[in-house]
Each structure stands twice: as C-alpha cells, then as structure tokens.
C-alpha positions in Angstrom: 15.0 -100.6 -83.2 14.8 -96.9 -83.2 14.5 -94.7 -86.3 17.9 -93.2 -85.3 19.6 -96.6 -85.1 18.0 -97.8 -88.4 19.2 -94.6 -90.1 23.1 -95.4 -89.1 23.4 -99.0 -89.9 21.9 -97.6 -93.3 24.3 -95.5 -93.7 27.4 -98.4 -92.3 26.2 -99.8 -94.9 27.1 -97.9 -98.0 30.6 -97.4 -96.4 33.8 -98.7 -98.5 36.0 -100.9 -96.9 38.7 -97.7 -96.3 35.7 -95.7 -94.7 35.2 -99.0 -92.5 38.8 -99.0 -91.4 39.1 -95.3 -90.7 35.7 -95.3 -88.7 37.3 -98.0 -87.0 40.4 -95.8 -85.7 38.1 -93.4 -85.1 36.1 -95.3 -83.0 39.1 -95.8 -81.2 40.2 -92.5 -80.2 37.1 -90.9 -79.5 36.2 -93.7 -76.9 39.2 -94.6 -75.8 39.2 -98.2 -76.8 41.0 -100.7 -78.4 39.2 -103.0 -81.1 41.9 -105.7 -81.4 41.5 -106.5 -77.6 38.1 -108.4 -77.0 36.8 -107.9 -73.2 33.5 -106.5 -71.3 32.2 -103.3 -73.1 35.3 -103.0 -75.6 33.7 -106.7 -77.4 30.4 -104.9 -77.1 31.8 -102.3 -79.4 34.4 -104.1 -81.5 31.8 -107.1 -82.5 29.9 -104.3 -84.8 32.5 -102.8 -85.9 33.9 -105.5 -87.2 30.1 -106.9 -89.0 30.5 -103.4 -91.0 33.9 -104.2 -91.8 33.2 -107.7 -93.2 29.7 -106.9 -95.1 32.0 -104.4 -96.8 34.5 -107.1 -97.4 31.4 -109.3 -98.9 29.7 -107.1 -100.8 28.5 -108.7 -104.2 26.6 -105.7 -105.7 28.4 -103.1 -107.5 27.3 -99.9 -109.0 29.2 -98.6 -112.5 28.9 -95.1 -112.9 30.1 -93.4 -115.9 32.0 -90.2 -114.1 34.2 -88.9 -117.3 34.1 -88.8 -120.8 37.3 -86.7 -122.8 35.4 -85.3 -126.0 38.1 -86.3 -128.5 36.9 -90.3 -126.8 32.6 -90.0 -127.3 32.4 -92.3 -130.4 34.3 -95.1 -128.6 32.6 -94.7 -125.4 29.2 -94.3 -127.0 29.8 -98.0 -128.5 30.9 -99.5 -125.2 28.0 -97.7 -123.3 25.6 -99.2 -126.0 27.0 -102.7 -125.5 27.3 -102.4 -121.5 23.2 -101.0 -121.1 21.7 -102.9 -124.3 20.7 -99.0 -124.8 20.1 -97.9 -128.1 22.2 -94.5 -129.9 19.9 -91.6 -128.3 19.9 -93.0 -125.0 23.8 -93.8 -125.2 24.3 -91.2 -126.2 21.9 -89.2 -123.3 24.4 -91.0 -121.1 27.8 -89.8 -123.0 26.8 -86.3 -122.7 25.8 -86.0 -119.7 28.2 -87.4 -117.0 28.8 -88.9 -114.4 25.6 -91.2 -115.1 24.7 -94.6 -113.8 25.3 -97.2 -116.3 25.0 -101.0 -114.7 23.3 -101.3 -111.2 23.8 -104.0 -109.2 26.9 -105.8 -111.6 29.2 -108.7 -110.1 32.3 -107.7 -109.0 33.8 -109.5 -112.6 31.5 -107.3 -114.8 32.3 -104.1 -113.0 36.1 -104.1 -113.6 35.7 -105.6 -117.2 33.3 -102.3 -117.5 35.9 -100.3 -115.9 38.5 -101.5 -117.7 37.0 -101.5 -120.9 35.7 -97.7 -120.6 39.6 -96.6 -119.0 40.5 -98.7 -122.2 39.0 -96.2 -124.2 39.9 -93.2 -122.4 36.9 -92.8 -120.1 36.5 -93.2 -116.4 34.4 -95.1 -114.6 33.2 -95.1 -110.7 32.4 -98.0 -109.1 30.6 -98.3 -105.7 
C-alpha cells in the first residue's frame, strides 16, 4: 500500500463516530453516490466506508484528557487527578496547572466516564477521545 493510502486510513482512524457519519454524507455528494444502495462501484465505495464507521463504533481505547480546571475547584481536582494517575502532589499538581493534559491513556470505556464524571462532579472538565 502506498504511503499516501497508509497516511488516510491513519487518519479514518482517529475519526469519532459523528466525523464518520458526516464523511459519509460527504462522500455522498462529492461523488455522487448513494452508500445505503450496494451495487458495482457504489459497494466498492460503501464497504469502507462502512469498516471506518464500525471500528469507530468498536473502539475499546479511550484517551481522558483533563481540558478545564475552575480555580476556586484545584484542591478537589488535585485529589481526583492523584487517585486517577497514582501520581504523587507535585506531579498532580503539574497536571492541575497546566491544562488540558493527558491523564489516563488507553482507559475502558467504563473508567473513562467514571473519570469524567467524577472530574465534572467536582467542577472540572474532562475530554475524552
């Protein structure tokens, strides 16, 4: 496969499952096809279309990325970020100050919203990807 090729279905794949759908539709109207119908070249198109559009669906990987912390909410955030990274206080705290950070790579689907939720708990936000 050709450096160009391997470059795009790099990038497919880092697309969320909205970016999926609108690249779909877009797909669509710039060639003229529809992907619901499966025949000749329209299948030949609508086949990998439709791979990017489930391995979005399937993806078991998440990324949590601290993206805002209110200062009047540090303290409680610095204790959840501690807990979450198994950090200790300077490195939290590294984190805290310094947004958006990455603080989990690669969690479950389950231990990115209990981060999330946990963080928006406390008045912070979270980014997951």
């Amino acid at each position: 496969m050709s450096q160009k090729l391997e470059t795009i279905i790099e990038q497919l794949k880092t697309l969320t499952l909205l970016e999926a759908a609108e690249l779909v539709k877009q797909i669509e109207t710039v060639f003229g096809v529809d992907t619901s119908v499966s025949v000749g070249s329209v299948a030949a198109i609508a086949a990998p279309v439709a791979a990017v559009v489930e391995a979005v669906e399937e993806k078991t990987a998440f990324d949590v990325t601290l993206s805002d912390v209110p200062a009047d909410k540090k303290i409680a955030i610095l204790k959840i970020v501690r807990n979450v990274t198994g950090l200790g206080l300077k490195e939290s705290k590294e984190i805290v100050d310094n947004v958006p950070k990455l603080l989990k790579e690669g969690a479950t689907k389950e231990e990115s919203e209990s981060i999330k939720k946990e963080i928006e708990t406390a008045g912070g936000k979270v980014t997951i990807k």
